[in-house]
C-alpha positions in Angstrom: 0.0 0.0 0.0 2.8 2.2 0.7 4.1 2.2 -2.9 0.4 2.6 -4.2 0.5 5.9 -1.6 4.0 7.4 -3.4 3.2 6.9 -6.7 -0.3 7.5 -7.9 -0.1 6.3 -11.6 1.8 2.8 -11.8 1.4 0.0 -13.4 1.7 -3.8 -11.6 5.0 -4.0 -13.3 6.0 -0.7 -12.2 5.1 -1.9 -8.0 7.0 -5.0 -8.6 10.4 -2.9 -10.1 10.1 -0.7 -6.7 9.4 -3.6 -4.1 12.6 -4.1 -2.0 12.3 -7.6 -1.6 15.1 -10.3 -2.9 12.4 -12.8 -5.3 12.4 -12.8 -8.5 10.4 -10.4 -10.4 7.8 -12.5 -11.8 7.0 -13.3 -8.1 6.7 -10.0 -6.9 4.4 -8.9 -9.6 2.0 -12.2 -9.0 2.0 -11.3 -5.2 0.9 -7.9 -5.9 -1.7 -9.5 -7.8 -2.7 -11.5 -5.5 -3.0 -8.5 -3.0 -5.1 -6.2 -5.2 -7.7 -9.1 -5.6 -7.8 -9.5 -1.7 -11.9 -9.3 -1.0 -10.6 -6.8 1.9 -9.1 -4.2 -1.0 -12.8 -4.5 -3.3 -13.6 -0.9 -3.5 -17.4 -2.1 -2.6 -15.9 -3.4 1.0 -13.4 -0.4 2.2 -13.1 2.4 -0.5 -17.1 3.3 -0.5 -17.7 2.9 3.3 -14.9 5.3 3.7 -16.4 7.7 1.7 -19.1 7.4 2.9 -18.6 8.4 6.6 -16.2 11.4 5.2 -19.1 12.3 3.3 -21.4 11.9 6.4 -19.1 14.5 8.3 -18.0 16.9 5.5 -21.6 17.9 4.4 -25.4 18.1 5.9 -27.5 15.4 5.2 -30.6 18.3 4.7 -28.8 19.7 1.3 -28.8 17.4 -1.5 -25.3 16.5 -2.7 -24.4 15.2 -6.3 -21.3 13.7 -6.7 -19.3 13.0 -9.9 -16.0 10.8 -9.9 -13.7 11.1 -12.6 -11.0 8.5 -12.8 -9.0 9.7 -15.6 -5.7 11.3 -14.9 -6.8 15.3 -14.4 -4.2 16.4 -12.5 -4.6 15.9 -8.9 -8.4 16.1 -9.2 -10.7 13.0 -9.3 -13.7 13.9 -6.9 -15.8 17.2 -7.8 -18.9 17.7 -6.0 -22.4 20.0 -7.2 -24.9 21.3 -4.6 
């Protein structure tokens, strides 16, 4: 997760190049694999509750919130919100 944190746009190749472990690289890309497909990582099981309780605290629930998510690479931008 910590290489995921430092460099936003990788690739699984990319993670497996800057892991600091002594395995062959073919190894260290099929464990990242493996990692990303953990049921724990599924964005419906930790990335939407977590947006949803920084929702729940950053706005009022009586004004009516649209929300647009953008995953291509706009700068540092990938959340806007309308009210």
């Amino acid at each position: 997760m910590y290489l995921l944190q430092c460099h936003k746009t990788v690739s699984i190749e990319a993670l497996a190049t800057l892991m600091p472990y002594p395995i062959k690289f073919e190894s260290r890309r099929r464990n990242i694999q493996r990692f990303l497909n953990l049921e724990s990582l599924k964005i419906e099981t930790l990335w939407f509750p977590l947006i949803e309780i920084i929702l729940k605290e950053k706005f009022k629930p009586e004004h009516p919130l649209k929300l647009a998510i953008d995953r291509t690479q706009w700068r540092d931008r990938n959340l806007s919100r309308a009210c």
